[in-house]
C-alpha positions in Angstrom: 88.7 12.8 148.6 88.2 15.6 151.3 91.3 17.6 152.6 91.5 17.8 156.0 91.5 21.5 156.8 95.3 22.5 158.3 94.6 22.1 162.4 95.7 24.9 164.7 99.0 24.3 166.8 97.5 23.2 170.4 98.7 26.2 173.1 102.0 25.4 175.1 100.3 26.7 178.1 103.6 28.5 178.4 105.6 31.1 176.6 108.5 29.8 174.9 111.6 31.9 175.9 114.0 33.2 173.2 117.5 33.3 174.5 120.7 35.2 173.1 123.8 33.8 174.1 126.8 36.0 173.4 129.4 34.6 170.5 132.2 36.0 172.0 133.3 33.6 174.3 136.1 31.7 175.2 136.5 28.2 173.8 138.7 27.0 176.6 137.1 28.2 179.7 134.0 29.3 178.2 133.8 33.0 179.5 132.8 36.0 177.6 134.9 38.5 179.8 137.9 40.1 178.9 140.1 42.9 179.8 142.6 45.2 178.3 145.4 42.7 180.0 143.9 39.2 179.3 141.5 40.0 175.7 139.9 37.8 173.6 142.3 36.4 170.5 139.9 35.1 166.9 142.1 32.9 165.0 142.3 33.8 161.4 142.0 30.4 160.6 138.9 28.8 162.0 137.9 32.3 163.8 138.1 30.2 167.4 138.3 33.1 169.9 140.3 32.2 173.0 141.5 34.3 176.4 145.1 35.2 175.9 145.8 33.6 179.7 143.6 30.5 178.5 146.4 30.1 175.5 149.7 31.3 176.6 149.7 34.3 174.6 151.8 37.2 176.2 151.4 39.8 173.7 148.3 40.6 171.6 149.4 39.8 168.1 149.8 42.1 165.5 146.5 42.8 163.7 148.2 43.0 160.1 149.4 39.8 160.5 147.0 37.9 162.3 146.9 34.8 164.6 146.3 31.1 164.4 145.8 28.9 166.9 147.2 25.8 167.2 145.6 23.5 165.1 145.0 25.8 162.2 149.5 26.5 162.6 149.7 23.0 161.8 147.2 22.8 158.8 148.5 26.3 157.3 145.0 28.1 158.6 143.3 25.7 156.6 139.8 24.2 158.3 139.4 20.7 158.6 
């Protein structure tokens, strides 16, 4: 039995674009700016990063002892 030699890909007859979308956004309104007054909070739990104005957060939380969001409050910062 003959192998069939590997065929070349056929051209796109375009150039694929590669596009990098920024990780840090919010997951409520899903914007990636923030300010000194309104920053971006990571949940220790499941690392969810949300605006403080998008989650009712007044004060940036202290960074020894972390925050969780909602969900993860209620499963102890465990994932589901």
């Amino acid at each position: 039995a003959l192998k069939k030699a590997a065929e070349k890909p056929k051209p796109l007859g375009y150039e694929p674009v590669r596009v990098q979308w920024p990780m840090e956004r919010c997951a409520c309104c899903d914007n990636d700016v923030y300010t000194n007054e309104d920053q971006l909070l990571a949940c220790e739990g499941c690392h969810t990063l949300v605006h403080q104005s998008c989650y009712d957060v007044a004060e940036m939380p202290d960074p020894e002892v972390g925050w969780l969001c909602n969900a993860c409050e209620e499963t102890g910062g465990v994932k589901s």
